[in-house]
Phi, psi and omega in degrees: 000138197265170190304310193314301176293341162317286167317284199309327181275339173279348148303293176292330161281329176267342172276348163271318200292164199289194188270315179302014180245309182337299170336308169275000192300147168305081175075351195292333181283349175292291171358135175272166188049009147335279168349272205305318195293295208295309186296305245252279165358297223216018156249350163284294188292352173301286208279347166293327159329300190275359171241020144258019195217046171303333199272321178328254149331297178290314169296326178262339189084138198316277198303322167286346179288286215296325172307289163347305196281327182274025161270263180339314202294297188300348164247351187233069187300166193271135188233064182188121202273356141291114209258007180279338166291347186312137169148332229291116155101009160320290187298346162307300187287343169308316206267343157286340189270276241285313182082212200280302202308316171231126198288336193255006189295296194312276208319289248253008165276319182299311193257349142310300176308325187288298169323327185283311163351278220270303179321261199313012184241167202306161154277151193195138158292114150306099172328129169302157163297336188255034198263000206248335196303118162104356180287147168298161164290324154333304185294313187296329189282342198252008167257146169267121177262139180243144168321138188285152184308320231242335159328112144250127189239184217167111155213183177215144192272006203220311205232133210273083186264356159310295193281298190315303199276345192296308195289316172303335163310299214255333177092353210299138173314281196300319190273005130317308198280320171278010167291340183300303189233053199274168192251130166281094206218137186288141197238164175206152209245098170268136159258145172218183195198084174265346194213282176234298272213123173279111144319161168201133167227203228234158171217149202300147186310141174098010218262312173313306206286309187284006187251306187293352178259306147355266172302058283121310194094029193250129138023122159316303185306310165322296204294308185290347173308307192318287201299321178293350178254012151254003168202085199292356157235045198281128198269078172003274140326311164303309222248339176287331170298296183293356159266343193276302191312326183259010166080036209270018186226149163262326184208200135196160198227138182120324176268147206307154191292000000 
């Protein structure tokens, strides 16, 4: 290890660590405008933490959030000088702090990341919605279609992560207020960036199996098997629209000149 590279992991270690490790760092907390310098560091990160876990934030509340981001921080320093990328391994720590009480904080934490995700991902031409229209059923069963760079899904088989993250997501009054007498029931989520903007809806019980198959290279007829032996009354069709309307494919392979 060169001096250098020394200096630098003890410098970076003593500027993440918490205060009681701060303490030990090798002289660095002595230094004059250590402090400031350090504090002024990890109230940035603090706060990307907290506007990239918008959804987040609103359900625990600023101060169990920002505590929350000064756990994570001390052991999970930002290892990217973009801080819109910051979060990677959030929803763990979240979900160790929160415990039983709130079962569903790790998802909806999961699909806060997933929105930066999707925001932050390559631009690509969007399969048109009518590309498909006219095909034989052979020709249809032989496409592979693949997933947009910006396209993301999320589900869950137990907990209505969807609803939960969506109202917290967006602030909407009604869609707060009907969280009172939401049915505990597991939900799935597709995000796309078909244009500018990130989207997000509900997405059909099979619909994580057929996208994961997708993303895969496997075959259309291949993909919908997936999705029917994991929900075996998935409407197919119904769900292949709404995926083509929401701009969740870039290309296909497989069809005819």
């Amino acid at each position: 290890m060169t001096a250098l590279h020394s200096f630098e992991q003890d410098f970076v270690g003593a500027l993440f660590a918490d205060e009681a490790h701060g303490a030990c760092a090798p002289g660095w907390t002595a230094q004059p405008g250590f402090a400031v310098y350090r504090n002024t560091v990890r109230k940035g990160c603090i706060d990307a933490l907290e506007a990239n876990f918008p959804a987040v934030a609103r359900l625990v509340g600023r101060d169990w959030l920002r505590a929350a981001a000064a756990r994570h921080l001390a052991g999970h320093p930002p290892s990217d000088p973009c801080l819109l990328h910051y979060g990677e391994g959030f929803a763990d720590t979240l979900a160790e702090l929160a415990g039983d009480e709130l079962p569903y904080l790790h998802g909806v934490a999961a699909l806060d990341r997933l929105w930066t995700a999707s925001h932050t991902a390559a631009d690509a031409p969007v399969l048109p919605a009518d590309s498909l229209a006219g095909l034989p059923p052979e020709a249809l069963a032989a496409l592979r279609l693949q997933p947009h760079p910006a396209a993301r899904w999320h589900g869950s088989g137990t907990l209505p992560l969807h609803s939960i993250w969506s109202a917290n997501r967006s602030g909407d009054a009604a869609a707060l207020e009907a969280l009172t007498t939401l049915e505990w029931a597991g939900e799935s989520t597709l995000l796309t960036r078909p244009i500018a903007e990130v989207i997000w809806q509900p997405l059909p019980a099979g619909g994580c199996a057929f996208l994961d198959a997708c993303a895969r290279g496997d075959r259309l007829d291949d993909a919908a098997a997936a999705a029917l032996d994991t929900h075996p009354h998935t409407d197919l069709a119904a769900m292949l629209a709404q995926l083509l309307q929401a701009g969740t494919f870039t290309t296909s392979t497989g069809s005819p000149p």
